[in-house]
C-alpha positions as CSV (number, residue, x, y, z in Angstrom):
1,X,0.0,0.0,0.0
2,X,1.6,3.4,-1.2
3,X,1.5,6.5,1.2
4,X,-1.2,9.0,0.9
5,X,0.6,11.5,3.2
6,X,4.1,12.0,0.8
7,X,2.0,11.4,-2.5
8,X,-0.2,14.2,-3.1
9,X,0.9,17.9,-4.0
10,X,0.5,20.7,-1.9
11,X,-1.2,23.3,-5.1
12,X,-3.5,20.5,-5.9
13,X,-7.2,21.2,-4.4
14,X,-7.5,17.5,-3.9
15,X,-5.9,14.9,-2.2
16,X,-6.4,12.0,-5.2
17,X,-6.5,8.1,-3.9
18,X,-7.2,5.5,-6.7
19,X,-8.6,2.7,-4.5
20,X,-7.8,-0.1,-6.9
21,X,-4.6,-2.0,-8.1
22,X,-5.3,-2.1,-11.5
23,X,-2.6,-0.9,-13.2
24,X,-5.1,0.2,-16.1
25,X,-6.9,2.6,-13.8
26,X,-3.4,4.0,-12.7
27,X,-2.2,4.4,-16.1
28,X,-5.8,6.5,-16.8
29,X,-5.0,8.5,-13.7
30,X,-1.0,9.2,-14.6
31,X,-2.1,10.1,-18.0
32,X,-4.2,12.7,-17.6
33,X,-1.6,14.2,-15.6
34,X,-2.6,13.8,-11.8
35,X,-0.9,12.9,-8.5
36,X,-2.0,10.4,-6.7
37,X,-1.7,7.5,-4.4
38,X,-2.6,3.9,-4.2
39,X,-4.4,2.0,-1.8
40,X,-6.2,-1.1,-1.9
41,X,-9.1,-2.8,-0.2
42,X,-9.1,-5.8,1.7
43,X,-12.6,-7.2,1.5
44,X,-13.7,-10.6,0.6
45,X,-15.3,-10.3,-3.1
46,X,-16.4,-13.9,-3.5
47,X,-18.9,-12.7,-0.6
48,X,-20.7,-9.6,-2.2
49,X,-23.7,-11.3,-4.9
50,X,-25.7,-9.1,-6.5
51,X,-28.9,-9.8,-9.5
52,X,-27.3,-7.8,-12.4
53,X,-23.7,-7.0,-13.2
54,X,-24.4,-3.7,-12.5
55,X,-25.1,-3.9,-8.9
56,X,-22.4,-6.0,-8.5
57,X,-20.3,-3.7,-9.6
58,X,-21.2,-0.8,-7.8
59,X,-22.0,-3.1,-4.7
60,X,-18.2,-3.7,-5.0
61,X,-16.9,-0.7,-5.7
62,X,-18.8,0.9,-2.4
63,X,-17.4,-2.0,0.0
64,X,-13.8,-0.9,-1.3
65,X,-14.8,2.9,-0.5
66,X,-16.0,1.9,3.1
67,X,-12.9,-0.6,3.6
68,X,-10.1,2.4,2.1
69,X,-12.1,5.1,4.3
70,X,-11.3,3.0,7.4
71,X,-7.9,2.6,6.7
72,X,-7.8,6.4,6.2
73,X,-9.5,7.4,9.4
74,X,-6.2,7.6,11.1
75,X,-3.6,8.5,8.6
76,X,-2.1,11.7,7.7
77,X,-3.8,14.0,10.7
78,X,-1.7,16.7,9.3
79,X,-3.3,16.8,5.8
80,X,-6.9,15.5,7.2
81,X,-8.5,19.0,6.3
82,X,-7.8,18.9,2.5
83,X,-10.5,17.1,0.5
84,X,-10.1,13.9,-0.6
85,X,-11.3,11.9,-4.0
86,X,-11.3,8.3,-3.5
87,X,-11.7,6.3,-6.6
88,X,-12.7,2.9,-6.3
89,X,-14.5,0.5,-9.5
90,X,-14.7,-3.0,-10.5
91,X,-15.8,-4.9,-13.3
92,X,-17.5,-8.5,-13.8
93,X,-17.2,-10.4,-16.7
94,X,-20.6,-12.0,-18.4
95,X,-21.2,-14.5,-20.7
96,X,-22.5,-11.8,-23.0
97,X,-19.2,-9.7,-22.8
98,X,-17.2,-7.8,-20.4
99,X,-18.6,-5.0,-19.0
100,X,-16.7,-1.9,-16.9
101,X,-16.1,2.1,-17.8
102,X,-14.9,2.8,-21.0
103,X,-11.4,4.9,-20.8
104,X,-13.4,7.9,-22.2
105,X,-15.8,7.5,-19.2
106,X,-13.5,7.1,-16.6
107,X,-11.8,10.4,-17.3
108,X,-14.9,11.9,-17.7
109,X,-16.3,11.1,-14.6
110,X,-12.8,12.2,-12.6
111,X,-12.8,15.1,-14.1
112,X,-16.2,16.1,-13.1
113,X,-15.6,14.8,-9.8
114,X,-12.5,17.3,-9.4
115,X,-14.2,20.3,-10.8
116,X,-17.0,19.8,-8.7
117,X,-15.7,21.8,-5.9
């Protein structure tokens, strides 16, 4: 697990964690130019069942949130006031195809996330 405290710039508005160690999503993130740091959930996937492939996904993505913002509820008390974006996904595979966030999407939506504030 990389640091979040030594990671993250002091100009940037956000402190940026990619909750995930997909080296896809970290190559998204590093291309389109931001800092950030890695963390990565321990949670037992096999357990989470969901009816469609959509709320599995999402069902997973939200358990790695919750599991990364425990881990964070003690770290880096000196940088605790700066906002934080936490990005966390997942994808299942189907018998009809794969389905996850096109790279297009996934920018997209960070992007709006960090202009948000």
């Amino acid at each position: 697990m990389a640091s979040i405290c030594n990671n993250s710039s002091p100009s940037f508005k956000f402190k940026v964690i990619l909750g995930s160690s997909s080296l896809a999503r970290r190559e998204i993130l590093a291309d389109m130019g931001y800092e950030f740091a890695v963390m990565t959930a321990d949670i037992d996937e096999k357990a989470i069942r969901r009816e469609t492939p959509e709320e599995l996904v999402k069902a997973l993505a939200e358990a790695k949130a919750e599991a990364i913002k425990q881990k964070l509820h003690g770290d880096c008390a000196r940088d605790r006031d700066r906002p934080t974006l936490l990005v966390t996904s997942d994808q299942v595979g189907t018998t009809d195809s794969i389905r996850g966030l096109p790279r297009k999407l996934t920018e997209k939506l960070i992007r709006e996330s960090l202009e948000a504030e």
